[in-house]
C-alpha positions in Angstrom: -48.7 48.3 42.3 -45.6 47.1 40.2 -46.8 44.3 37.7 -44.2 41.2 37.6 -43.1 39.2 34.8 -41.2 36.2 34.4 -40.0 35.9 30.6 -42.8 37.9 29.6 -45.1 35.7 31.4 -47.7 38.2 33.9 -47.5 36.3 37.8 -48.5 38.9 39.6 -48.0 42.0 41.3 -45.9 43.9 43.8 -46.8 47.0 46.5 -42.7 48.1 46.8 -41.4 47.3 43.6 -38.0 48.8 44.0 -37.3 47.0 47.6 -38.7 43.7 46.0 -35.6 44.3 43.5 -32.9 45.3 46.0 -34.0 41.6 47.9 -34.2 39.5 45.1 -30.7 40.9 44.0 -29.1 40.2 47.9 -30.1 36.4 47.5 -28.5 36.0 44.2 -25.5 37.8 45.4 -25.8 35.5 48.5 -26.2 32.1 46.2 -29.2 31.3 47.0 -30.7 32.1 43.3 -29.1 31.1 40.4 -26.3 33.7 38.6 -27.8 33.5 35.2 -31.2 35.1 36.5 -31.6 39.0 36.1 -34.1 41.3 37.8 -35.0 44.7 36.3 -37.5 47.6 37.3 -38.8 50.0 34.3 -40.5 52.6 36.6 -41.7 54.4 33.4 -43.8 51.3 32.7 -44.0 50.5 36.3 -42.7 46.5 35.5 -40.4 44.3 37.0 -38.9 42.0 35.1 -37.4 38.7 35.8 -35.4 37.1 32.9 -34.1 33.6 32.9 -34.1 33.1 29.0 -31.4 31.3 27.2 -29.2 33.1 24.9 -29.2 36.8 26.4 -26.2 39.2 26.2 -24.9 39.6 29.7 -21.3 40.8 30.7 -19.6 40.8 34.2 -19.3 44.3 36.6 -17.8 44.9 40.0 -20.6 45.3 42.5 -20.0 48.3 44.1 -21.0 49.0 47.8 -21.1 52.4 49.5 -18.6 54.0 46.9 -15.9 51.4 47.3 -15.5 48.4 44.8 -15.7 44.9 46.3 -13.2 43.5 44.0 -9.9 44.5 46.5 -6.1 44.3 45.8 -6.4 41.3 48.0 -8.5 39.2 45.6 -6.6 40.4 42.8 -3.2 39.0 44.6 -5.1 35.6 45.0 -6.6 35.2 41.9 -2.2 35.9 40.5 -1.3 33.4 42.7 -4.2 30.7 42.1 -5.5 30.7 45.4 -9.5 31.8 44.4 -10.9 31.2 40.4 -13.4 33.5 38.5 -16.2 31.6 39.4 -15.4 32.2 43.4 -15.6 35.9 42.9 -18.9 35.1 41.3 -20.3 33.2 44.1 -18.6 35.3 46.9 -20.7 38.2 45.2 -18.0 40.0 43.9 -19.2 39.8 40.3 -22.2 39.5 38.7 -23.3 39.3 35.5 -25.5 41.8 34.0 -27.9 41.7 31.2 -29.6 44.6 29.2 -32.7 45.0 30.9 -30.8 44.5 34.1 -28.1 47.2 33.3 -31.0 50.1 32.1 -30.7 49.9 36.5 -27.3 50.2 37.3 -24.8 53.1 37.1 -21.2 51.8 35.9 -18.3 53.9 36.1 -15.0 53.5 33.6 -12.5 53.9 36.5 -12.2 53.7 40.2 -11.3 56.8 40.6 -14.8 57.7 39.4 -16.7 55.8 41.6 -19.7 58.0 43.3 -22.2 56.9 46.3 -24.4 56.9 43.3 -22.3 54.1 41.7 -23.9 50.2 42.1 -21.0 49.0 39.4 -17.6 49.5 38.0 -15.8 48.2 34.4 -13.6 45.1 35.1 -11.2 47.4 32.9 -12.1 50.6 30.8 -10.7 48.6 27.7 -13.9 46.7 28.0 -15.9 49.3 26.2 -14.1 48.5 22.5 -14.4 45.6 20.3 -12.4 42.6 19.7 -10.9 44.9 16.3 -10.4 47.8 18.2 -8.9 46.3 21.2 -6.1 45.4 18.3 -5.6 49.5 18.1 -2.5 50.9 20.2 -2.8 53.7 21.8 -6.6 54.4 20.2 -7.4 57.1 23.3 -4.7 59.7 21.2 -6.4 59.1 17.9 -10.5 60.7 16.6 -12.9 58.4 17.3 -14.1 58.2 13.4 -9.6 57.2 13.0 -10.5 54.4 15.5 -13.4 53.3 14.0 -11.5 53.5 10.9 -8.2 51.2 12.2 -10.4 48.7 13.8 -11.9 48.0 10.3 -8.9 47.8 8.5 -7.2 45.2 11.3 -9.9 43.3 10.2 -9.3 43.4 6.6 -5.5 42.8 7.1 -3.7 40.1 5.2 -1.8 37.8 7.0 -1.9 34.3 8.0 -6.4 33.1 8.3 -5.3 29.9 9.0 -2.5 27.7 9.1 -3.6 24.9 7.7 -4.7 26.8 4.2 -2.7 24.3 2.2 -5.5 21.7 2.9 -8.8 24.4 2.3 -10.3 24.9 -0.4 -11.9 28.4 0.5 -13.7 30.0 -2.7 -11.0 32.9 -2.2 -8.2 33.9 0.5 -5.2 36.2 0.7 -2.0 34.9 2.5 0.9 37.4 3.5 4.1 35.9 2.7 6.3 37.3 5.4 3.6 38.1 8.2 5.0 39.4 11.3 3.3 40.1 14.8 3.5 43.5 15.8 6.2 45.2 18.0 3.6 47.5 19.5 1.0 45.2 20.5 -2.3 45.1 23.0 -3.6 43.1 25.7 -6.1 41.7 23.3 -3.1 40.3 21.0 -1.9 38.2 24.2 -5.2 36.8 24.7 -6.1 35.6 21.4 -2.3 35.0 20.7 -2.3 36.6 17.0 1.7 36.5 17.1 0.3 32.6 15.9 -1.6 34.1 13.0 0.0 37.4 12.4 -1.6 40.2 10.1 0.7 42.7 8.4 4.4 43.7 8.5 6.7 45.8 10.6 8.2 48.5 8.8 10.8 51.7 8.8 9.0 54.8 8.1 9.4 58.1 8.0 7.5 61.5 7.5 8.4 63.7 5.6 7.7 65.2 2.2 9.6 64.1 -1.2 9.7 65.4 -4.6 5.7 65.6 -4.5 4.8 61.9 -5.1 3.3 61.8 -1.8 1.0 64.4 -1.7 -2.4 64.3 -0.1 -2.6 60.8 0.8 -0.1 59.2 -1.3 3.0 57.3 0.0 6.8 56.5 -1.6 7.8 52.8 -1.2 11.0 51.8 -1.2 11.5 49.2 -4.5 14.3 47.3 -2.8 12.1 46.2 -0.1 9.4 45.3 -2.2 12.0 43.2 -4.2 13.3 41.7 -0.9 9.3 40.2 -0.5 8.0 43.1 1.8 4.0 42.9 1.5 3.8 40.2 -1.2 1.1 38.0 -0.6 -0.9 35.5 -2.5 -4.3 35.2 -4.0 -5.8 31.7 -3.5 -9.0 31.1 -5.4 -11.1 28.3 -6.2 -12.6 26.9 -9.3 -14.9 23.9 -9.1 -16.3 21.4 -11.9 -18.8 18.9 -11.0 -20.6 16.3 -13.6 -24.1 16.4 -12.8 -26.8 14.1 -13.6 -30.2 15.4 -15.6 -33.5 13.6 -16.8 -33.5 11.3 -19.0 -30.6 10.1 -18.1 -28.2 12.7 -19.5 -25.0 13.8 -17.3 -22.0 16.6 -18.0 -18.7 14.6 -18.7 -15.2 16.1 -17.2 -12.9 15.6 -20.0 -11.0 17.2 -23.6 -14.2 17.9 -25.7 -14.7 16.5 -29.2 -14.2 18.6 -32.1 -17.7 19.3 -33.4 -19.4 19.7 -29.8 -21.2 23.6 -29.6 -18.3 26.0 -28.4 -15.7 24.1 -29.1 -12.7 26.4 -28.5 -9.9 24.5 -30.9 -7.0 22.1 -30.1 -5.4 24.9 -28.9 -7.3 25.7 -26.1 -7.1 22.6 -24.7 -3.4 21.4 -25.8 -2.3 21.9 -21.7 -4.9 19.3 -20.6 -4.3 15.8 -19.7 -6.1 12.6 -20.9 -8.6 13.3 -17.7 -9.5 17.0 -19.1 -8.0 18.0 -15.5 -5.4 20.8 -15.6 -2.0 19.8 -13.5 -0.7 21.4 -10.7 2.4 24.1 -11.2 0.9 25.3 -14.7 0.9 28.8 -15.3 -2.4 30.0 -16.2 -3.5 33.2 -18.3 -6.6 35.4 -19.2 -9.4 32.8 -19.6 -7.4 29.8 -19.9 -9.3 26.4 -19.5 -9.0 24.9 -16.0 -11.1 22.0 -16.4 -12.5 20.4 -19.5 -16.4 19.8 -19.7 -19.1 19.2 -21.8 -23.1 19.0 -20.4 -25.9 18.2 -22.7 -28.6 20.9 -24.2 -30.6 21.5 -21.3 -33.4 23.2 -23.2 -34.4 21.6 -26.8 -37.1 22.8 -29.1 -39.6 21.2 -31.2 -37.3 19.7 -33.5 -34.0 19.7 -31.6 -35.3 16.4 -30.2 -33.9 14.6 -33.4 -30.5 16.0 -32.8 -28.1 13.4 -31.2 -24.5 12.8 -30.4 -22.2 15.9 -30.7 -25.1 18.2 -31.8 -26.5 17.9 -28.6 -23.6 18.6 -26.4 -22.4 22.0 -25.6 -18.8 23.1 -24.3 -19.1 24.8 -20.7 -15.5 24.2 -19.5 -14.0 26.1 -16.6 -12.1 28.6 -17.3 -9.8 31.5 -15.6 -11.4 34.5 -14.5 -11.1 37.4 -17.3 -8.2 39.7 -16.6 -6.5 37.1 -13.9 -3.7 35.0 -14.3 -1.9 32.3 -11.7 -0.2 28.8 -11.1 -2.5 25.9 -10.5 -1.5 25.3 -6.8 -3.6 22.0 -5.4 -6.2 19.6 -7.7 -9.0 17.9 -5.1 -10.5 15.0 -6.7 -13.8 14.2 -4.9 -17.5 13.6 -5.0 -20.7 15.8 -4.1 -23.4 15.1 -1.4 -25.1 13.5 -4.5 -22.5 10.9 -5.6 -21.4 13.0 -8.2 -17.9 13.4 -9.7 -16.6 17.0 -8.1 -13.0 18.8 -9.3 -11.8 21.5 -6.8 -8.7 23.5 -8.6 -6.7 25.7 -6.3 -5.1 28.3 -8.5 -2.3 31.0 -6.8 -1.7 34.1 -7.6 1.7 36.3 -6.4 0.7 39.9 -5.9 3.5 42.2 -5.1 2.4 45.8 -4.2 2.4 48.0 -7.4 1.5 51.8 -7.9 -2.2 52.3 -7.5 -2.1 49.7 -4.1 -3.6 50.5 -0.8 -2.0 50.7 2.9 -3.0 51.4 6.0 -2.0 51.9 9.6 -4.0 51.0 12.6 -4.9 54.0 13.4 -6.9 54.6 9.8 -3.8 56.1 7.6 -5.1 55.0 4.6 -2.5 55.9 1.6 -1.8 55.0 -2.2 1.2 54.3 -3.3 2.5 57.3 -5.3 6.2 56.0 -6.9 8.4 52.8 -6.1 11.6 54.0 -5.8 14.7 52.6 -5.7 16.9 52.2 -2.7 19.8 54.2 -3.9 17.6 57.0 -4.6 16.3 57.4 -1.0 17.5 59.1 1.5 19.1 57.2 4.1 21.0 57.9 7.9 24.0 58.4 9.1 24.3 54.0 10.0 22.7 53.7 6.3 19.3 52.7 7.0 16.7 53.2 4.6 13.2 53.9 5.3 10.9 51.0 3.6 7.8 53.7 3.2 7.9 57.3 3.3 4.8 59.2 3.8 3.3 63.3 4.2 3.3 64.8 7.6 0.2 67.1 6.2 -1.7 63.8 7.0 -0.9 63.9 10.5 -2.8 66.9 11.7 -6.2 66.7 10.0 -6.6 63.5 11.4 -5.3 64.2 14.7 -4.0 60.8 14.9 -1.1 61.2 17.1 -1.5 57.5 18.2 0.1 56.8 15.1 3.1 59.1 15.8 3.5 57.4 19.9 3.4 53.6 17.9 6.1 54.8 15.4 8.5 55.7 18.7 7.0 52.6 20.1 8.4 50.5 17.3 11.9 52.1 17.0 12.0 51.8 20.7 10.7 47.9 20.5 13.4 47.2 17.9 16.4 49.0 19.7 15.1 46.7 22.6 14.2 43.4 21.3 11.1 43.0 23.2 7.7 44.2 22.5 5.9 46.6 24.3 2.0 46.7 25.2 -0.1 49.7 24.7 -3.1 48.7 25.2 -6.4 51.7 25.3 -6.1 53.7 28.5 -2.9 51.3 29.4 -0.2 52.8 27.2 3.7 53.0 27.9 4.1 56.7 29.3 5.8 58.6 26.5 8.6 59.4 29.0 9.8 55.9 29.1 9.9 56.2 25.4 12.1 59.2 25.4 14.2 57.6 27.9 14.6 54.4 25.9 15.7 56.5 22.4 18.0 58.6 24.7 20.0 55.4 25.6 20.2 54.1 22.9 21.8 57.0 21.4 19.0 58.4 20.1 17.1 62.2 20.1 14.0 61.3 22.8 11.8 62.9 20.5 12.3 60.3 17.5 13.5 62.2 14.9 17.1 62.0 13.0 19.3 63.4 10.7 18.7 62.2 6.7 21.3 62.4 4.0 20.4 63.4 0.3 21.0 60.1 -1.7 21.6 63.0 -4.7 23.9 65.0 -3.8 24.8 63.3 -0.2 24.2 66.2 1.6 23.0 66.6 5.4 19.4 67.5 5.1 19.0 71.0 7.3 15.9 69.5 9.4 15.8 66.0 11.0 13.5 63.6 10.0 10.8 61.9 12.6 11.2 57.8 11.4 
């Protein structure tokens, strides 16, 4: 005898637990119990388990029956043409949705070419099995898991555009990319959460290869003319606030240019780019610990005999000020009020940051590399049509990782660029590297990406072609 619970609530019990299971899993199928219920048996604990709980983790399968999935080419052709809607599949008993108790019961295969008698489910696609950051990941089956894992955190911690309507936040810091562009190799998952309308990163030349040891290990050359021409400039955005709050005994912190005499005063010349209102303008360039907002607040702690000391005595200087070692233009000046009535300053200052030696890059496939040198154009080496690569980094980085994902999206790219259209690669879904081949070749290209590189020294042919 099988015990049965509903939510964790004991009802009763049950002689053939495993056919009581199968049944209550045919009506549902059939409609006549609601989708959102899930059945499970743990024959280690000899339970079933009925779940009807709000705010499970449940994801949709393909039922499977006898080997064969009930999803057909058939449906698939209706569903393209709008004749039959997710939820009909649902109802028809097509799909289900499956919780994790429910699931610790069912075997799910990846593909349909893996299905088994043994099978009761299959993946709606394989690609299911990432995250929404991963999914971003071209070709991710060519690349070591731990790469993957890697690239999936760094599309996260892209810059690019958060939001388009940053000019009216006020977010307590945020990073904008000043040219953002939407990749040329993209994924599925870029399509259905349309990132081309808040792009991260750029699109770049590249090529591998070694040069005059500044890219060693994990360093890369960058190309100074590009950075000059705005390639990966973005800007800091951070926030400063002021707000006058009230004390006991009716004290209060006053926004304004403090009084000579008041504890902390800085000097005139501290304060000598403030207005009347002690509130800095926009489009003034800020340095290292310049005042932002002048502000004085009364002595909140006074001893025995500080309670005879009035006026200035009893006012201290806590202005805001720039962040040590930071420097930017005030960008926006909100001039609101708190929850509590009180007088609040919001100051929006900028900051441009161009990419410098010492900055860090990084692929989608978890190529992390420091810039090494800046060099100038001229000094690069360049093809036979003049075309200069924007970032130059070590091929001795390639193998180690075994990211060779990396290598397919830089053929994807040149390919997508010769092309003018962008190409999907999503994981398990990738363009077969055939087509790529066949793409360069027509375009006058070798098939297998590489090309010949001219000294920018001594203009001399280089004896081995260059993949980029």
């Amino acid at each position: 005898m099988a015990d049965v619970f509903i939510d964790g609530r004991f009802v009763g019990q049950a002689k053939e637990p495993e056919k009581m299971i199968e049944f209550l899993r045919e009506k549902r199928r059939a409609g006549k119990i609601p989708d959102q219920v899930n059945f499970s048996y743990l024959d280690y604990l000899n339970e079933i388990r009925v779940v009807t709980d709000e705010g499970r983790v449940r994801r949709p399968l393909i039922i499977i029956e006898n080997g064969k999935p009930k999803l057909t080419q058939e449906h698939i052709e209706k569903i393209q043409k709008g004749e039959i809607m997710w939820h009909d599949l649902i109802n028809n008993g097509i799909i289900e949705y499956l919780d994790t108790e429910e699931e610790e019961n069912a075997l799910v295969a990846l593909r349909s070419e893996n299905l088994t008698k043994e099978h009761t489910h299959l993946e709606l696609d394989p690609l299911v099995i990432f995250g929404i950051s991963t999914s971003f990941v071209p070709f991710p089956e060519f690349d070591r898991g731990d790469r993957v894992n890697f690239g999936s955190k760094m599309v996260g911690q892209s810059i690019g555009l958060y939001s388009t309507n940053f000019l009216r936040r006020v977010d307590t810091k945020s990073n904008i990319l000043v040219y953002p562009q939407k990749s040329l190799v993209k994924t599925h998952i870029d399509d259905v959460l349309h990132s081309e309308n808040h792009p991260g990163g750029q699109n770049i030349v590249i090529a591998v290869m070694s040069f005059k040891c500044f890219n060693i290990e994990d360093a890369i050359i960058m190309n100074k003319s590009s950075v000059e021409r705005g390639l990966f400039w973005s800007y800091l955005f951070r926030t400063y606030e002021a707000e006058e709050k009230k004390y006991m005994g009716g004290q209060e912190d006053i926004i304004g240019i403090p009084e000579p005499g008041v504890k902390g005063y800085a000097g005139e010349e501290a304060y000598k780019h403030l207005p009347e209102d002690g509130i800095i303008n926009p489009e003034i360039h800020l340095t290292d610990e310049q005042i932002i907002v002048g502000k004085t607040s009364p002595l909140r702690f006074l001893g025995s005999l500080d309670q005879f000391i009035t006026d200035l005595e009893n006012i201290r200087e806590t202005s805001v000020k720039l962040r040590h070692g930071e420097e930017g233009i005030v960008d926006r000046v909100f001039i609101t009020e708190s929850a509590d009535g009180n007088k609040l300053v919001k100051v929006v200052v900028r900051d441009l940051k161009r990419p410098e030696i010492g900055d860090k890059f990084a692929s989608r496939h978890g190529q992390k590399g420091v810039i090494g040198l800046i060099i100038p154009e001229e000094d690069l080496p360049f093809t036979e049509d003049g075309v200069i690569p924007d970032i130059i980094f070590n091929p001795h980085s390639i193998p180690s990782r075994m990211t060779i994902g990396k290598l397919l999206e830089i053929i994807g790219g040149k390919v997508c660029a010769l092309n003018g259209k962008r190409s999907s690669n999503s994981a398990f879904h990738p363009t077969p590297e055939k087509d790529f081949v066949e793409a360069l070749e027509k375009n006058g290209f070798k098939g297998d990406g590489k090309e010949a590189l001219y000294d920018a020294d001594t203009g001399e042919k280089y004896t081995q072609d260059v993949f980029m």
